[in-house]
N, C-alpha and C positions, 0 to 999 in steps of 0.2 A: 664832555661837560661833566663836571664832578661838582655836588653840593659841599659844600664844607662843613668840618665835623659839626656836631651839636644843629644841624637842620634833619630832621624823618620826613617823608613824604608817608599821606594815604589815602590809596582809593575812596572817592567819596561817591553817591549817587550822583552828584554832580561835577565831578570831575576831579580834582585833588586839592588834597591840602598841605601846605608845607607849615612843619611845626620849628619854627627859632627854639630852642631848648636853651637856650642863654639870654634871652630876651625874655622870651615868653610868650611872644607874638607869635601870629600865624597869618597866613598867606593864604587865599585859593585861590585855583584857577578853573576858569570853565573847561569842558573837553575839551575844546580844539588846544587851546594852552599846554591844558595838562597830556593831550597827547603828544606834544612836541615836547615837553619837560621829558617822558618816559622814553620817547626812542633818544635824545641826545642822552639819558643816563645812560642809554644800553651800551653806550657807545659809539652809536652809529654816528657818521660823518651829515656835516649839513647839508651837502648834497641829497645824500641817502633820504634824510628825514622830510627834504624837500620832495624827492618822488614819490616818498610812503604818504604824504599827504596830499601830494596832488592825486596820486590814485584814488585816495579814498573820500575825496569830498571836491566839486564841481571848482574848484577856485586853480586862480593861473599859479605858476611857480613865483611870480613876481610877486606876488600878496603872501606867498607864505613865507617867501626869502623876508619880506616887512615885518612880518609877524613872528619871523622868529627873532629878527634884530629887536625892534622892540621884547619881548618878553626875555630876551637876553639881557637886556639894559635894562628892565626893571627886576630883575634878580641881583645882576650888579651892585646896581642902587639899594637892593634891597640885603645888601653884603650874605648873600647866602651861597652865593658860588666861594670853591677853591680857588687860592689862586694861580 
């Protein structure tokens, strides 16, 4: 997953924030979001990001597989991915 140019991301105490640099809007996400935002930038595959989250918080693969398509579709929508 690649953000597209003119979107920053930052650590926030509560989890991250995406900044639109052409809008001017901004975005947050709560941890669980924002930590599936920061492994799919690293590169990691969905697979991957689906075991790094089910390792680290009590939830099945099937609820994070949803939760990453949702928070995928609302970047989409929210045109801040490349395409």
């Amino acid at each position: 997953m690649t953000l597209r140019p003119g979107v920053v991301t930052a650590d926030t105490e509560y989890g991250m924030a995406l900044l639109d640099q052409n809008s001017g809007e901004y975005y947050t996400l709560n941890p669980t979001a924002a930590l599936i935002v920061r492994t799919l930038l690293e590169g990691t595959s969905r697979q991957q990001a689906v075991t790094a989250l089910t390792g680290r918080y009590d939830v099945s693969a099937e609820q994070v597989e949803e939760d990453i398509t949702r928070i995928l579709e609302e970047l989409r929508t929210a045109k801040l991915l490349a395409a």
